[in-house]
Legacy VTK file of the C-alpha trace (Angstrom):
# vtk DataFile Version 3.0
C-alpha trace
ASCII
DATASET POLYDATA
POINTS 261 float
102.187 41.056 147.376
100.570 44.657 146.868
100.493 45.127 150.691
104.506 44.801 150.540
104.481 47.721 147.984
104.197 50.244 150.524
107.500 48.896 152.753
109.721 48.598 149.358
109.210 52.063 148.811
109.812 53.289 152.832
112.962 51.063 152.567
114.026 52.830 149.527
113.299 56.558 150.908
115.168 55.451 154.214
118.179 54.323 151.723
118.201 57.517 149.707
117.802 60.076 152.676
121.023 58.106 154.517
122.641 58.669 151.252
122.013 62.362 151.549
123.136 62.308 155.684
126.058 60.819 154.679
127.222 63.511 152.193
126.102 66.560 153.993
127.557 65.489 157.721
130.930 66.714 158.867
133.651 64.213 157.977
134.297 62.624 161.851
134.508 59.448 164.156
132.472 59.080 166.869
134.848 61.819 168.848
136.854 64.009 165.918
135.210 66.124 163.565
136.470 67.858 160.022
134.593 70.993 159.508
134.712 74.569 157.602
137.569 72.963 155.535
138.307 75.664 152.715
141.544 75.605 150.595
143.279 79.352 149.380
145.308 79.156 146.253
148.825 80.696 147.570
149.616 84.000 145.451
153.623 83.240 145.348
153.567 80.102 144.770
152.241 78.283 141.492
149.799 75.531 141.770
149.775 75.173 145.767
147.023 75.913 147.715
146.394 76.441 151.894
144.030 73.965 153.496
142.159 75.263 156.535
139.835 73.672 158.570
138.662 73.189 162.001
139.053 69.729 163.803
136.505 69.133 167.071
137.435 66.353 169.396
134.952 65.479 171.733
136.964 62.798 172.925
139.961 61.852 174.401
143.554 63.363 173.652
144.855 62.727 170.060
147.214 63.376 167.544
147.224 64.229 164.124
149.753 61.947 162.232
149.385 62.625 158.405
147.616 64.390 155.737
147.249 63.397 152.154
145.363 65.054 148.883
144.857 63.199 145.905
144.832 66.015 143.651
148.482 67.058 144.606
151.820 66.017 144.069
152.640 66.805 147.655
150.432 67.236 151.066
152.460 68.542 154.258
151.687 70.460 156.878
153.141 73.747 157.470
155.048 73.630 160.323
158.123 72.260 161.630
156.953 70.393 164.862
155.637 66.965 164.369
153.650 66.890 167.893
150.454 68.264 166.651
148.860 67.166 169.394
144.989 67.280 169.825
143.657 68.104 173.759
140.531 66.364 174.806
137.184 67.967 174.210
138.896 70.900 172.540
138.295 72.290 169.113
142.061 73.433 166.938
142.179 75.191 163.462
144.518 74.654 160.999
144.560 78.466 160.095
146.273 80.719 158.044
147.609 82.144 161.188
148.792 78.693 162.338
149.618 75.580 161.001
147.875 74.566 157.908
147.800 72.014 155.128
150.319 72.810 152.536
149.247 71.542 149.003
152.137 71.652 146.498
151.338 70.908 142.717
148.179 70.796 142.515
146.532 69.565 139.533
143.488 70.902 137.271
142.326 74.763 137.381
142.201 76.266 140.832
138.825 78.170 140.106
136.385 79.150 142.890
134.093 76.184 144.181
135.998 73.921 143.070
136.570 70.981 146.128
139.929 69.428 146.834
139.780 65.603 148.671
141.526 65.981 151.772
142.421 62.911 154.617
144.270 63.808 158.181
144.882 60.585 159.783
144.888 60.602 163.938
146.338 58.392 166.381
143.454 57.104 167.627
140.575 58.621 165.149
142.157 56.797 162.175
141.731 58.444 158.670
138.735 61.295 158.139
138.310 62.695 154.930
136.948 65.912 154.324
136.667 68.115 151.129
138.263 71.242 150.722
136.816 74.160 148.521
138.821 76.612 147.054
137.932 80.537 147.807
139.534 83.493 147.127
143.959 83.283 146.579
145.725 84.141 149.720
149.136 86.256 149.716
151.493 85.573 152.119
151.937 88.376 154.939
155.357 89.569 157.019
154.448 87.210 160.173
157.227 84.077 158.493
160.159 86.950 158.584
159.238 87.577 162.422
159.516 83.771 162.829
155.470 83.873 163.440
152.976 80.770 162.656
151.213 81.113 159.521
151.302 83.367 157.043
149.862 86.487 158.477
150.501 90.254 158.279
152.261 92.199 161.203
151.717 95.515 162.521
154.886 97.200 164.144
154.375 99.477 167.486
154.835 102.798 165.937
157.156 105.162 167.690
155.767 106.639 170.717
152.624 103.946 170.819
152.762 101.535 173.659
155.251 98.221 172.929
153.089 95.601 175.083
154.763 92.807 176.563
153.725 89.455 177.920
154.680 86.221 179.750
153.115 83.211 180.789
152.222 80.722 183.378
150.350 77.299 182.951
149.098 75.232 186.007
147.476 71.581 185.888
144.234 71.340 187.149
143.479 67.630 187.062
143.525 66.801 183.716
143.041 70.288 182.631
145.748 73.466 182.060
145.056 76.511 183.011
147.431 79.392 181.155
147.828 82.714 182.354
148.835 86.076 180.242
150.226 88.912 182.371
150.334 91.730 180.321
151.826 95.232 180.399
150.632 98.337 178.149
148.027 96.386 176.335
144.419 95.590 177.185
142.336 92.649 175.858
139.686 94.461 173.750
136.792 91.727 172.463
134.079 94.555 171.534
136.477 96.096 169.354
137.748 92.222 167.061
137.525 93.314 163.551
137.515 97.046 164.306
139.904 99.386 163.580
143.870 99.189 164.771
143.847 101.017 168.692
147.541 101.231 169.646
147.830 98.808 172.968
144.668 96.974 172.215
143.675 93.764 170.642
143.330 90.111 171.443
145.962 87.300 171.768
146.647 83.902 169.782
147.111 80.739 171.617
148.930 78.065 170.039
149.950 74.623 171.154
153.132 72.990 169.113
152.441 74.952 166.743
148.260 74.689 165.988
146.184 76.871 166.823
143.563 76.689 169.476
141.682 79.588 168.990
141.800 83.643 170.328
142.093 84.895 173.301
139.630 87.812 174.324
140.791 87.406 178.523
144.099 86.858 179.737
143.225 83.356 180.917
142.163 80.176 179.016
141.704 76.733 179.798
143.246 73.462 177.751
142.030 70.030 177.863
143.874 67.067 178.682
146.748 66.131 176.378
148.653 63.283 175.241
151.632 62.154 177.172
155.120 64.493 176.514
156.239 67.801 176.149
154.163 70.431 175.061
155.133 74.272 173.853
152.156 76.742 174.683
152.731 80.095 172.907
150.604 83.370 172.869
151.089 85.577 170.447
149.476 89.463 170.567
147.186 90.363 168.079
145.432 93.832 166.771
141.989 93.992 166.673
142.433 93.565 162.772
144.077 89.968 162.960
147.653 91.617 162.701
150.655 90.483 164.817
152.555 92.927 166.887
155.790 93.218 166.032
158.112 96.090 168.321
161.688 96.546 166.422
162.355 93.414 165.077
160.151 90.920 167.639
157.295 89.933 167.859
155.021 90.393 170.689
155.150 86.556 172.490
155.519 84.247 175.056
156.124 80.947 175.193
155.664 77.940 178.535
156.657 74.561 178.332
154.566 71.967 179.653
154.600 68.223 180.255
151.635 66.114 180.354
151.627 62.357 182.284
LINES 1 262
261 0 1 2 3 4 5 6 7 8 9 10 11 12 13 14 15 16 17 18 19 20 21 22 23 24 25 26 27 28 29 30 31 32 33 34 35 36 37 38 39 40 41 42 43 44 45 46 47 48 49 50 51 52 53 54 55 56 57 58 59 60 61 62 63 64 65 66 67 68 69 70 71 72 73 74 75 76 77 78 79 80 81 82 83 84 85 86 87 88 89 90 91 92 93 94 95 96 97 98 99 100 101 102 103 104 105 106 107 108 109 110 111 112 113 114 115 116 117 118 119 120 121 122 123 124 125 126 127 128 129 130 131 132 133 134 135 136 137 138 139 140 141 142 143 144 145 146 147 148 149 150 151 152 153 154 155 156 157 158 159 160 161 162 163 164 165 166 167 168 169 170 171 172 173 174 175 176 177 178 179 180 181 182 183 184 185 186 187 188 189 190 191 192 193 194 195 196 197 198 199 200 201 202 203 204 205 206 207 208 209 210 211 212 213 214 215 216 217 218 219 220 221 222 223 224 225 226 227 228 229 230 231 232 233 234 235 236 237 238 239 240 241 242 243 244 245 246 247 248 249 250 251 252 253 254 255 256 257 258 259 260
């Protein structure tokens, strides 16, 4: 019996350190994962909060059907298209200057470090849950009036300062897209991100129906395969501060429609 002694207690160490796995690992399947999820009380609007977080997929093309918080009276996401489609072995954020999670009546005291239960359900991931924690409020900028995703600030091209302009192209390669910006008066400037404003100089936004895919420091990118349908590529132009151009009263965009097989 006493030579047993020594397996009960390796069993239980294996048992408690899976515990411990279990609640420090990124909420994911086997090919989607839920990580960096924070949630920003909203400054204008009482007891709602923004949800951000980035979703991996190291997997095939998916879509992300639903969200849903316990701790509110209502979870949606903030944008209008319901595509929200997820390109194989790609990483999206739902971002502040993109679609995010929109928590409306939230209950309790939204005090810092406090951790909201989250759960996105995919197409073909199913339902990951993820926890949320709060940080500091978030106001919401000019980029909604401009008809921008998110709810970012703007910078207008001040008289005399170069108004850049842009278009696109996107081209299947396989299963792959590859988008091209053609830009005029403006020059892609990654050693200066999170610098100083340099009229004509910054980085662009790439969004797919309405998410986020990441920054663009070059004027080409590359995006996995995606689901089956029509998809709406936009690039937006971007300061080196993380603010929108906007010349007059537009902002500085393009926009390609795709379909997929």
């Amino acid at each position: 019996m006493k030579a047993r002694k020594p397996l009960g207690l390796l069993l239980i160490a294996l048992c408690v350190s899976g515990a411990a796995w279990t609640l420090m690992r990124p909420a994911g399947s086997n090919d989607v994962l839920l990580t960096n999820a924070t949630a920003a009380p909203l400054v204008d609007e009482d007891k709602a909060v923004a949800v951000f977080l980035k979703i991996a997929n190291n997997g095939h093309p998916d879509r992300l059907l639903s969200v849903s918080a316990p701790d509110a009276e209502e979870a949606i996401f903030s944008g209008l298209d319901t595509r929200r489609a997820i390109p194989a072995d790609s990483a999206v954020s739902l971002a502040a200057d993109g679609m995010f999670v929109h928590l409306k009546g939230v209950s309790g005291a939204l005090s810092d470090g406090r951790t909201l239960p989250v759960s996105l359900t995919f197409e073909n991931a199913g339902t990951l849950n993820t926890r949320a924690r709060i940080v500091a409020p978030r106001a919401t900028g000019e980029a909604p009036d401009f008809g921008l995703f998110g709810i970012g600030d703007i910078c207008r091209v001040g008289e005399g300062e170069p108004a850049p302009e842009i278009t696109l192209s996107a081209t299947q390669n396989g299963d792959q897209w590859v988008v091209q910006v053609l830009s005029q008066d403006f020059e892609f400037t990654p050693h200066l991100v999170d610098g100083p404003h340099v009229p004509g100089t910054g980085h662009g936004h790439i969004y797919l129906n309405g998410m986020k895919l990441g920054r663009l420091y070059e004027p080409s990118t590359t995006i996995g395969a995606l689901p089956p349908g029509e998809h709406d590529i936009r690039v937006t132009l971007s300061t080196n501060d993380h603010r929108a151009y906007v010349a007059g009263e537009q902002p500085i965009s393009a926009a390609i429609r795709i379909l997929a097989d």
